[in-house]
N, C-alpha and C positions, 0 to 999 in steps of 0.2 A: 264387427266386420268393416271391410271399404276405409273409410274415410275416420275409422277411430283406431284403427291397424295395417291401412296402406301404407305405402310410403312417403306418399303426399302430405298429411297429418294435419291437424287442424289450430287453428288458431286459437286465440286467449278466448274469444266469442264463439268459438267450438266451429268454427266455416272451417272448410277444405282449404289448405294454405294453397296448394300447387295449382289446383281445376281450373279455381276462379270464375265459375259457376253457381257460388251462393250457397253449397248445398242442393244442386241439381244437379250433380256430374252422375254419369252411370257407372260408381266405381261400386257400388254395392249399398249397403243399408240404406244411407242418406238419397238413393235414388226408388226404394222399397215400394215398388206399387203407385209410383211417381206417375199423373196423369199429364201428357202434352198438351200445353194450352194453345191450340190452336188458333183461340180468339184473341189472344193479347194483341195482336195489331189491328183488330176491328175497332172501330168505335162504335159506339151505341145510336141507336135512330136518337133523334132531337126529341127531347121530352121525357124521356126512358133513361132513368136512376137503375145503377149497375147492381147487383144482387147484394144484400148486407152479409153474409155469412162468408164466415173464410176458413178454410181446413189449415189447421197446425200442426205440424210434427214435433215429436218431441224423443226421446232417446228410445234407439233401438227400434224406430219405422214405426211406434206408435203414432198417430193419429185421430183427433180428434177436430169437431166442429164447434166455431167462437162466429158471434154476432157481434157486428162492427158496428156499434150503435153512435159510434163519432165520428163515420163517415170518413176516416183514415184513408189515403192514397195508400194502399199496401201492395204489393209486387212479389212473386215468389223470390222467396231467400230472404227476407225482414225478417230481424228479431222483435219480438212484440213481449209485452207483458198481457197474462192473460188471467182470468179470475179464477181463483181455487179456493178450496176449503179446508184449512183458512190460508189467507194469505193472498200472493199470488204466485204464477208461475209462468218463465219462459221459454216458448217455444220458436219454431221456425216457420214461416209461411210458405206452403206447399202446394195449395192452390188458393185462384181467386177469381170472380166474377161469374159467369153465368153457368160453368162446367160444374161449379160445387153443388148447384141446385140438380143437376143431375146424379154425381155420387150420393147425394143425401139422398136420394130416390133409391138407390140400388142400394142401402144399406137399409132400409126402408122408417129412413127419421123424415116425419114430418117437417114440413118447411114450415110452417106457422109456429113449429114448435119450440117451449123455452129451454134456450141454448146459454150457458156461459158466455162473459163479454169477455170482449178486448180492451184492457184499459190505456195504453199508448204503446209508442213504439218504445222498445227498450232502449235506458240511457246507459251510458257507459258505466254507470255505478251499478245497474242492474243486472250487466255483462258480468262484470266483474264478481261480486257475488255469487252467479249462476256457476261461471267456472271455476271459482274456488270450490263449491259445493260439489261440482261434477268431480274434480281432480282426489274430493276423498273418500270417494266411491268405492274403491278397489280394497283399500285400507279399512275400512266399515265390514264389508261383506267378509273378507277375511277374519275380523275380529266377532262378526256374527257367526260366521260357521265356526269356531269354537266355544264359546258360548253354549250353543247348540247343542253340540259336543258332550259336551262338560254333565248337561241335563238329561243325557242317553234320550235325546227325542230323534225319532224313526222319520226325519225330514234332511229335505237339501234344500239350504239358500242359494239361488242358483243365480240373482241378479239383485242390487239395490238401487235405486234412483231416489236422486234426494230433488226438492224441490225447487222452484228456480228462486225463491227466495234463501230455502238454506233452512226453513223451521219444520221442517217435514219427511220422513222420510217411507219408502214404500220397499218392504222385504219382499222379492218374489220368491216361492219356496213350494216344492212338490214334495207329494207324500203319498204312499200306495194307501193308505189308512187315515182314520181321524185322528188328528195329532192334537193336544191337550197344549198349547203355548199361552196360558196365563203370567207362569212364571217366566217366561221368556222375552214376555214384552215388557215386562219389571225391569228385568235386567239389562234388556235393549236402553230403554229409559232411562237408568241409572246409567249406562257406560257410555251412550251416548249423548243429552239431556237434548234430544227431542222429541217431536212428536213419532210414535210410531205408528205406521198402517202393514198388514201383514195381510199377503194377497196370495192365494195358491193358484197355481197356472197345472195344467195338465203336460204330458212329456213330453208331446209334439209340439205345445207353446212354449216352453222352455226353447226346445232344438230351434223354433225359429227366431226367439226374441235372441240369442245368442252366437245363429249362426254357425258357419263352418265349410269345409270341401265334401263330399260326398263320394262312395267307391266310383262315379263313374269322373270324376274331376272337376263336377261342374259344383256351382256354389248350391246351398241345400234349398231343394224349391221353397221350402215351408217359410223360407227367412226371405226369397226375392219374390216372389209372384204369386203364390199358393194362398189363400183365406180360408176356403172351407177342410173342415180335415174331416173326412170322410171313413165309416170303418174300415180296417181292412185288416181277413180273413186268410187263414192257409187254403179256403176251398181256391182262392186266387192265382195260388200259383198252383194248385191242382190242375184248375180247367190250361194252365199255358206251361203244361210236361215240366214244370220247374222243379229239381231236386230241394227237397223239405229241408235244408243246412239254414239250423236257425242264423249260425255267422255270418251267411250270405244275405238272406232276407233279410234282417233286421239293420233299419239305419243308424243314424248315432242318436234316437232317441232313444234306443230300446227297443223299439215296437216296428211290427212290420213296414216295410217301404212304402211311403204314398206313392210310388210310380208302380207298385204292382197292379194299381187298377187302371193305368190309363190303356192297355190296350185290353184290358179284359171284356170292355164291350166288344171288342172283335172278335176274341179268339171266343165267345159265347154264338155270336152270330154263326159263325164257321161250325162251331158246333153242332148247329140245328140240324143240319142234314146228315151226320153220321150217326149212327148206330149210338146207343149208351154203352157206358164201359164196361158196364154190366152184363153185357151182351153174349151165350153161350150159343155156338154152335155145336148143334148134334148131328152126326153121323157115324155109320158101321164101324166108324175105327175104333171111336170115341168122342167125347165131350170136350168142347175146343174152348179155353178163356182167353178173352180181350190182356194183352198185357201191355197195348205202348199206342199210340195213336200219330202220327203225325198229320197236321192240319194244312199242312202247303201241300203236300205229292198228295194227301188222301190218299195214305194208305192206315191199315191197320195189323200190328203182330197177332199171332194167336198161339196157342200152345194149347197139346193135352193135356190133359189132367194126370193123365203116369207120365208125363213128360214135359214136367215146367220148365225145364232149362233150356227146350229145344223151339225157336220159334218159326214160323213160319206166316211171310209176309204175304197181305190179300188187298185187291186193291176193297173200295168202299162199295162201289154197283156189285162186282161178285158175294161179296159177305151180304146186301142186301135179297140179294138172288138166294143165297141158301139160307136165310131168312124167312124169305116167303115160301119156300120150300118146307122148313122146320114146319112152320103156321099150318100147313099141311098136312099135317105128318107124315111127309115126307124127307127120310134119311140120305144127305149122298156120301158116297164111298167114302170119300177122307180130303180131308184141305188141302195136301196137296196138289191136286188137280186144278186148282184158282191158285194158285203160289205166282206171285210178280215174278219177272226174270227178275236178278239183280241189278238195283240200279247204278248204272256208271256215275262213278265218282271222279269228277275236273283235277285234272292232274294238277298239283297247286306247284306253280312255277315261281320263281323270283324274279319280277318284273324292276328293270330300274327306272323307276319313276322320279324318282330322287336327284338322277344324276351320280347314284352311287354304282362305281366298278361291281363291286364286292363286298359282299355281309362280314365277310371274314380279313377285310385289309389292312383292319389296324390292329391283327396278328402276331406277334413275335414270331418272326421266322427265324430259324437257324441258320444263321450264317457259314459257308464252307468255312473249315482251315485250309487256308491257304498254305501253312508251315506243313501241316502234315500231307498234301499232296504234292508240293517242292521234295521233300522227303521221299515221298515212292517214286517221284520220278526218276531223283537221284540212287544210283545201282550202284554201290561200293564194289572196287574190284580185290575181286576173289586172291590172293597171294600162295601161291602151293613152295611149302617149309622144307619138302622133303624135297630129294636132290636125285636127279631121274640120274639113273645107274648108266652108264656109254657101253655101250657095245664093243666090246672089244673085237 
């Protein structure tokens, strides 16, 4: 996403060519969960050494924590070499100073605790290196999912990232089942001659390490601001009247939309006070079921039982009324006697807001012929052939 398929594009050292930002622009990934360093123009009381620990980005909004144990001047947007196993590996600095001790709190890692170092800031032979490595990423993953392939194994390689030195490489790959890749990392090994590491991600980590548009146009939360992925159930869009169309619910992970729960604590709240769906009224006519609910007007459909297709709207106090009525047993006549008038529906006008005449202006209209009403205007005169007889 952003800043590896905007149009801005990145440089030989992988920075945003156009932003000019470092890798802080907010065009998307490279700004992934991006904290504002509001302290970078404080300085520190006299005596007080700045926090050693520095968050590193590295492809795809990953993120991890390095101890600056050289005391490095580093600044968001440095390329750093950092220590790996084995080797090392180049990342981008994303935060620094006193905000990191906070994030490590909220992700809940110990500050005392041992962290990987930073071993200097990256030279241009290290640059270099890194995005060669970067640039045969694409061409790898394609020759991995054939491979794949080829061994009829029940997985998707869905990302590769090689390492900032270039000896290492890390397959991301989902699978609904336990997948058996012994011979696979033979093969990897032979076709590639590096090291392999082969990491399974679940479908909502895939969707966000790879990004995308979403049906409502906005970019997909899981890849810009989302961390926790939370379950989420069809009772979700039960409690908020939403039609069960897996095509609808489902986002481009497969699996149902993380925004189906962000208002679901409300539409549960609002729930509290109405009746359960389950809810039967009884009277003389017959037995009444719950069949639609709406939770702004509070109202409720009902229908008889010999007659499902016929509804009949009650507000929420009446159906609680024959309710406590039922609890009694006592029956009244028939629902419709609490029946809401119908509610008036807002004539939907075309408002131009826009500045636009008309929805319909860039119409083809039929233009007159002008030849053929010249024509009707024009009356040929009539010639009589026959020769009127004289009177004699």
């Amino acid at each position: 996403m952003a800043c590896n398929n905007c149009s801005t594009g990145t440089t030989s050292d992988g920075v945003p060519r156009g932003c000019g930002n470092k890798g802080t622009c907010g065009t998307g990934s490279c700004n992934k969960l991006t904290v504002f360093d509001w302290l970078s123009n404080m300085t520190l009381p006299q005596g007080q050494e700045s926090f050693d620990c520095v968050e590193i980005r590295f492809k795809n909004g990953r993120k991890e924590f390095f101890r600056n144990p050289e005391k490095l001047m580093l600044s968001m947007g440095d390329i750093v070499a950092t220590e790996a196993s084995p080797g090392h590996d180049v990342g981008i600095v994303s935060l620094s100073g006193e905000l990191v001790k906070i994030q490590m709190k909220k992700k809940n890692i110990p500050v005392d605790s041992e962290l990987p170092k930073i071993y200097r800031k990256a030279s241009q032979r290290d640059i270099d290196i890194w995005s060669e490595a970067r640039n045969k990423e694409e061409k790898v993953r394609m020759r991995a999912r054939e491979i794949a392939i080829s061994l009829n194994l029940e997985m998707k390689i869905s990302d590769v990232e090689f390492q900032g030195d270039g000896s290492k490489a890390t397959f991301y790959y989902t699978a609904s089942d336990r997948v058996d890749f012994r011979q696979l990392i033979k093969d990897f090994a032979r076709e590639f001659s590096i090291r392999i590491e082969m990491k399974q991600v679940g479908f909502r980590q895939e969707a966000s390490r790879l990004g995308g548009i979403g049906s409502c146009g906005r970019e997909l939360c899981c890849s810009t601001w989302l961390t926790d992925f939370r379950s989420v159930n069809t009772s979700a869009a039960r409690y908020q009247q939403l039609s069960l169309n897996p095509q609808k619910l489902a986002g481009q992970c497969g699996k149902l939309k993380c925004c189906l729960n962000y208002e679901l604590d409300t539409y549960l709240d609002a729930l509290k006070d109405f009746p359960d769906l389950d809810t039967k009224l009884y009277t003389e006519t017959g037995n009444a079921n719950c069949q639609k609910v709406d939770i702004f007007k509070e109202l409720m459909w009902f229908s008889y039982e010999n007659q499902p297709s016929h509804w009949h709207v009650l507000a929420v106090a009446d159906v609680r009324e024959i309710l406590e009525k039922n609890k009694q047993k006592i029956r009244v006549s028939a629902i419709e006697d609490y029946v809401v008038e119908a509610v008036k529906e807002v004539e939907k006008t075309f408002q131009n807001a826009m500045g636009q005449d008309s929805l319909t202006r860039f119409d083809n209209k039929k233009k007159p012929n002008k030849k053929n009403n010249k024509n009707k205007k024009r009356r040929k005169p009539t010639i009589n052939t026959k020769n009127d007889s004289k009177k004699e």
